[in-house]
C-alpha positions in Angstrom: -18.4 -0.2 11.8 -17.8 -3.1 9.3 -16.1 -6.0 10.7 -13.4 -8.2 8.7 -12.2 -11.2 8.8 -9.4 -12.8 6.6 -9.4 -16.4 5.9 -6.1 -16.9 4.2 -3.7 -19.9 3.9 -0.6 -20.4 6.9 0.5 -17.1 8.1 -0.5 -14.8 5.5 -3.5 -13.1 7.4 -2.2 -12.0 10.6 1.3 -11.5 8.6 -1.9 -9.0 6.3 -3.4 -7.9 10.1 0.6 -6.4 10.9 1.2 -4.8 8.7 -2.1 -2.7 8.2 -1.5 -2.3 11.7 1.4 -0.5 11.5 0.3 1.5 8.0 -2.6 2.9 10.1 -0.5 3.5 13.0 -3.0 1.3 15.1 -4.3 -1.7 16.6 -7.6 -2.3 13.9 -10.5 -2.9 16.4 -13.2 -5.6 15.1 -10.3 -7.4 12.9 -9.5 -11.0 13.3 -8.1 -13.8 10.5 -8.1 -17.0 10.3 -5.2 -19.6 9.1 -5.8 -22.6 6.6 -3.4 -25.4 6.4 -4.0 -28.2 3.9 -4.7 -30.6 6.5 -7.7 -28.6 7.5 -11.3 -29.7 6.8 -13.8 -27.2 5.8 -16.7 -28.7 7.3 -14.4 -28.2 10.9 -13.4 -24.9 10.1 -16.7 -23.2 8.9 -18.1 -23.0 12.8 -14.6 -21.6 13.7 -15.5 -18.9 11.0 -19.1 -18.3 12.0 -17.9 -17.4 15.6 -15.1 -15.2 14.2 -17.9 -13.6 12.4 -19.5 -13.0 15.2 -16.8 -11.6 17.1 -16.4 -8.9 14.9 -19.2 -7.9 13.9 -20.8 -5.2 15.3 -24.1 -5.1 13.6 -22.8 -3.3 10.2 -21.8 -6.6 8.7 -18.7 -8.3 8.2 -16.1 -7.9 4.7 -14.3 -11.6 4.4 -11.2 -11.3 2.6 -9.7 -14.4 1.0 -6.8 -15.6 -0.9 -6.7 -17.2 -3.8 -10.3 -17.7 -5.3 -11.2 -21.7 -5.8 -8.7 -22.2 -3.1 -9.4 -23.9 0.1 -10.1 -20.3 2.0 -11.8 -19.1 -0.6 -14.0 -22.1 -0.5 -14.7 -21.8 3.4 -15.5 -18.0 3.1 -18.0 -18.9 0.2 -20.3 -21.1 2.6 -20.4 -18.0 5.0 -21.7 -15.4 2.3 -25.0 -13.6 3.7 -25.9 -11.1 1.0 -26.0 -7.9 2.6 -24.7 -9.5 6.2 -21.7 -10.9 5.5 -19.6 -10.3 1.7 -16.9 -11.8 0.5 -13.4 -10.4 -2.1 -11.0 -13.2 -2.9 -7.3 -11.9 -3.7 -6.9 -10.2 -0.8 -3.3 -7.7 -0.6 -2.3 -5.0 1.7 -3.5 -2.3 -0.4 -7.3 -4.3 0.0 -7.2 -4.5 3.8 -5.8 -1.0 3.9 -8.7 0.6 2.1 -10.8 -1.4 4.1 -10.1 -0.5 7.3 -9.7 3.2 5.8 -13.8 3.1 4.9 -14.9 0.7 7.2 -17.7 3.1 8.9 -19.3 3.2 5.2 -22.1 0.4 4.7 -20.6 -2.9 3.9 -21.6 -2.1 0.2 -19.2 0.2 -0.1 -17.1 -0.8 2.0 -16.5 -4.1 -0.1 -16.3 -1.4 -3.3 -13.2 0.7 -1.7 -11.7 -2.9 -0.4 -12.3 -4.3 -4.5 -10.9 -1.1 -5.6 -8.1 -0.2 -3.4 -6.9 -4.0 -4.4 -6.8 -3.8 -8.3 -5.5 -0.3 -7.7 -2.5 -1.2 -5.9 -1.5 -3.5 -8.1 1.2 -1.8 -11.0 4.2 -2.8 -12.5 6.3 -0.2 -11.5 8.9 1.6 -13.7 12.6 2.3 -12.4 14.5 5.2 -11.7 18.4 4.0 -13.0 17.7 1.7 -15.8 21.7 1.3 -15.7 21.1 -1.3 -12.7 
């Protein structure tokens, strides 16, 4: 099983965690995030991450989803990339997590593929039913 981790700014991961949560009808096992402010400092935070890391991993690898790429997060989960260990996706969104979690007994590979997918995918603009509105 692939482990995750989200490193996302304020509240926006476990607010991301909830929510898949209660998509999937379950508590996500091996699933942890971690909160950025802008008074953080990455050199701090990057052991915080490692041990997150290894808290959820559970010798598959570990998927860390970010924010916004160039972004403080994004920047943290950059200095824990491990090619084939540990992977990172910036722009993390429900539909990401979601597919995921959905996959996550796949190889982290592909797991990381779904996740990419499963984000760009669930972004659409979305065309209404009463124009009249």
């Amino acid at each position: 099983m692939i482990g995750i981790l989200i490193i996302a700014h304020g509240n926006l991961g476990d607010s991301l965690i909830h929510c898949a949560n209660h998509v999937m009808g379950e508590k996500s096992q091996h699933l942890r995030q971690l909160s950025i402010t802008n008074r953080d400092d990455p050199d701090v935070v990057v052991p915080k991450a490692l041990e997150l890391i290894r808290q959820v991993d559970c010798g598959a690898g570990v998927l860390v989803l970010s924010d916004i790429c160039g972004a403080t997060p994004c920047n943290i989960a950059t200095r824990l990339v491990n090619p084939g260990n540990v992977e990172c996706l910036a722009g993390v969104n429900l539909p990401m997590l979601v597919r995921a979690l959905t996959y996550r007994n796949e190889s982290l590979a592909v797991v990381a593929d779904k996740a990419l997918t499963g984000g760009r995918e669930g972004v659409m603009r979305i065309a209404g039913l009463n124009s009249a509105i």
